[in-house]
C-alpha atoms as an extended CHARMM CRD file, in Angstrom:
* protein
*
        80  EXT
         1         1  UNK       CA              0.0000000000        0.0000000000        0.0000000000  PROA      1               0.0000000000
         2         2  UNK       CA              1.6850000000        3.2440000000       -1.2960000000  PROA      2               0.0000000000
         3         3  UNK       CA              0.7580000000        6.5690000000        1.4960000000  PROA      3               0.0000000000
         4         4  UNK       CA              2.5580000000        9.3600000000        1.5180000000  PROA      4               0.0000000000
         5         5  UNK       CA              0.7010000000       10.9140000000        4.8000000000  PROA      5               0.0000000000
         6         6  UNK       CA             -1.4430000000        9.3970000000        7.3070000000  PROA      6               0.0000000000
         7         7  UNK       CA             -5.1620000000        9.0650000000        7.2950000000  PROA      7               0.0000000000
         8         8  UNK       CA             -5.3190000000       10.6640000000       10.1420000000  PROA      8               0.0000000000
         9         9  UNK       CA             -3.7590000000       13.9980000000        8.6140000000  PROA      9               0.0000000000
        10        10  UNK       CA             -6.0950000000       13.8840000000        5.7520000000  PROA      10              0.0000000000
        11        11  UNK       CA             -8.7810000000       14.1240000000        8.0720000000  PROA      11              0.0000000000
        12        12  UNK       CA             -7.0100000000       16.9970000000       10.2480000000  PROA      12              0.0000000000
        13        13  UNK       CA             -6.0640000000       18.8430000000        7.2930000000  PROA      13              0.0000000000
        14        14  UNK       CA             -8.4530000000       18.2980000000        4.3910000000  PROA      14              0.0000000000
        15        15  UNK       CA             -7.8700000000       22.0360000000        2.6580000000  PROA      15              0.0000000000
        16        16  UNK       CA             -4.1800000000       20.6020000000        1.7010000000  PROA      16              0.0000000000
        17        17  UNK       CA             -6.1050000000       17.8140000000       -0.7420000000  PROA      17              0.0000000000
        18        18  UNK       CA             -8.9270000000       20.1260000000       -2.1950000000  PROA      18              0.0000000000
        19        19  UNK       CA             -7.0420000000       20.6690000000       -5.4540000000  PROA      19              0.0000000000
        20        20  UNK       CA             -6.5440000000       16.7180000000       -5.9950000000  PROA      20              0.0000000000
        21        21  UNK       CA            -10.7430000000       16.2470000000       -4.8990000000  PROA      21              0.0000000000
        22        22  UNK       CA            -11.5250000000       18.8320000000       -8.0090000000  PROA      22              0.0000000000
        23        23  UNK       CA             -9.2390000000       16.9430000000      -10.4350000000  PROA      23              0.0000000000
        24        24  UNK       CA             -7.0820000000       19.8140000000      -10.8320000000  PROA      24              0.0000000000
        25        25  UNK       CA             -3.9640000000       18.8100000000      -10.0320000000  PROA      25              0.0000000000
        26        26  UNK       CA             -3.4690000000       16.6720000000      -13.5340000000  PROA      26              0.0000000000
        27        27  UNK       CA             -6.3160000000       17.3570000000      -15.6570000000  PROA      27              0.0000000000
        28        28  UNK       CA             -6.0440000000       17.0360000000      -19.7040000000  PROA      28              0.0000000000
        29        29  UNK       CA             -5.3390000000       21.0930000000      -19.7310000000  PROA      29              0.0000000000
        30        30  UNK       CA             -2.3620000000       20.3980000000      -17.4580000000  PROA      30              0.0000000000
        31        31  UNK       CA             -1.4820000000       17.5750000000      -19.4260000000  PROA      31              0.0000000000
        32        32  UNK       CA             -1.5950000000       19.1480000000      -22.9380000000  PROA      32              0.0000000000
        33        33  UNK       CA              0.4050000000       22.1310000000      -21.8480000000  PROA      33              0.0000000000
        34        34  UNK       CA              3.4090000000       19.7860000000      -20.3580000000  PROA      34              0.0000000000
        35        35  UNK       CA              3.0760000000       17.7760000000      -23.8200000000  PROA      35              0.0000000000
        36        36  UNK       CA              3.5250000000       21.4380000000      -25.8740000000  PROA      36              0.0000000000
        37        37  UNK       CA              6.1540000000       22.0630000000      -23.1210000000  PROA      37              0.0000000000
        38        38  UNK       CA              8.0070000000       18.9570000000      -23.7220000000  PROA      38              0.0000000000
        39        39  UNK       CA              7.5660000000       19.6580000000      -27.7750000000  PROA      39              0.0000000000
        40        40  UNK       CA              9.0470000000       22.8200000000      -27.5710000000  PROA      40              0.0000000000
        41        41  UNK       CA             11.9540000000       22.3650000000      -25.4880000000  PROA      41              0.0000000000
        42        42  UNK       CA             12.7820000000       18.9560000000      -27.4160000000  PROA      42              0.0000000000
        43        43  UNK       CA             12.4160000000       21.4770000000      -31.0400000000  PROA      43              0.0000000000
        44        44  UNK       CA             14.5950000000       24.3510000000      -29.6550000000  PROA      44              0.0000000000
        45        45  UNK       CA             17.4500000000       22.1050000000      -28.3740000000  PROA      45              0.0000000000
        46        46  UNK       CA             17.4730000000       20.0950000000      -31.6470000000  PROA      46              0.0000000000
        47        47  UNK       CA             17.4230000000       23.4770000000      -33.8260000000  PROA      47              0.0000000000
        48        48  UNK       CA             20.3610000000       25.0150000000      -31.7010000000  PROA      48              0.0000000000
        49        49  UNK       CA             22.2050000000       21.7230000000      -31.4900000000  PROA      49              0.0000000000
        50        50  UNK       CA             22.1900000000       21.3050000000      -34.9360000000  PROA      50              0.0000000000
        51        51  UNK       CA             22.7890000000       24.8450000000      -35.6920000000  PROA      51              0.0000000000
        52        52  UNK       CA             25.2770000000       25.3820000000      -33.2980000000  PROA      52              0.0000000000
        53        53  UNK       CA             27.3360000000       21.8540000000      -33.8010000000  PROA      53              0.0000000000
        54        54  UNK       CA             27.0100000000       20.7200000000      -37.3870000000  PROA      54              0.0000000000
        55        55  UNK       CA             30.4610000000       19.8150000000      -37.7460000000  PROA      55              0.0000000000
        56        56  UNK       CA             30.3020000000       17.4340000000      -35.2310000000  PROA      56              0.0000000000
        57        57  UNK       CA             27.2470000000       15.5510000000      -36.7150000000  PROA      57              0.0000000000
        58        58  UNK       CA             28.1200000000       12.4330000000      -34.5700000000  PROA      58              0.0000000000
        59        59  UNK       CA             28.4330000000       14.2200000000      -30.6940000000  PROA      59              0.0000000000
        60        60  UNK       CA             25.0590000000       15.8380000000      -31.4940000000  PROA      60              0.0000000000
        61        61  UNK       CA             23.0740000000       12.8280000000      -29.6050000000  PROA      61              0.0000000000
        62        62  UNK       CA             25.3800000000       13.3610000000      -26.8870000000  PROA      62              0.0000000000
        63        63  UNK       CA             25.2160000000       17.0720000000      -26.8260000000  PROA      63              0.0000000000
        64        64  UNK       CA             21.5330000000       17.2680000000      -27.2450000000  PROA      64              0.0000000000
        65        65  UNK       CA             20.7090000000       14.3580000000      -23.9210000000  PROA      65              0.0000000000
        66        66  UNK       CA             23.0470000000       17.0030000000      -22.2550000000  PROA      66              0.0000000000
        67        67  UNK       CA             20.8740000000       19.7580000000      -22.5880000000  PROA      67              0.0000000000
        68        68  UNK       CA             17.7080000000       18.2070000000      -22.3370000000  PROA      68              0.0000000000
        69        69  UNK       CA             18.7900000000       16.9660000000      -18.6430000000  PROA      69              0.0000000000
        70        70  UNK       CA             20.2700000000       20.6080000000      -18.1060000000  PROA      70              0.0000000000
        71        71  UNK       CA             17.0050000000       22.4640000000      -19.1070000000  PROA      71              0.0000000000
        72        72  UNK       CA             15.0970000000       19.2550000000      -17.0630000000  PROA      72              0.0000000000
        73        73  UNK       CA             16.8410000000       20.4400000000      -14.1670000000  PROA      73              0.0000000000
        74        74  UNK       CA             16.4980000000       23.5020000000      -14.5490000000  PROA      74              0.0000000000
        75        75  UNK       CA             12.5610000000       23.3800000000      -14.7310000000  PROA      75              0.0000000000
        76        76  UNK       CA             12.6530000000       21.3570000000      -11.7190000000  PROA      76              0.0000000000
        77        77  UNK       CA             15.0780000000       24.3070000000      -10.0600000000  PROA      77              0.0000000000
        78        78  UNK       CA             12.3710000000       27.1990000000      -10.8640000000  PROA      78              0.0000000000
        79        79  UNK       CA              9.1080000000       25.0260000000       -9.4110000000  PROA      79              0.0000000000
        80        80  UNK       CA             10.7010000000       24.6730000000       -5.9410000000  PROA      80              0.0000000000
């Protein structure tokens, strides 16, 4: 059984959980906005990658998992 908090504190605090009783916390406009997200981050790394390094045709998978994680992290950095 997966719980992040008690029962108990559901009960004490049920305001916290209000968003997630509405369905707002993922609903399919949430979704479809982290799918554009995702489609243009992924597009504007591969354009500058590719712009940027088109000598090196071959480091360009390399170079472009680099900055995906980077720009992953650095989503996760500005939501905290």
């Amino acid at each position: 059984r997966d719980e992040d908090v008690s029962q108990e504190n559901v009960l004490l605090f049920p305001e916290l959980y209000s968003e997630l009783q509405k369905g707002r916390a993922l609903s399919i406009k949430v979704f479809l906005q982290w799918v554009w997200m995702a489609i243009y981050q992924g597009g504007v790394i591969m354009l500058l990658v590719v712009l940027l390094f088109s000598q090196s045709f071959l480091q360009i998978i390399s170079i472009t998992f680099t900055a995906l994680i980077l720009t992953e992290l650095y989503m996760v950095f500005i939501e905290i």
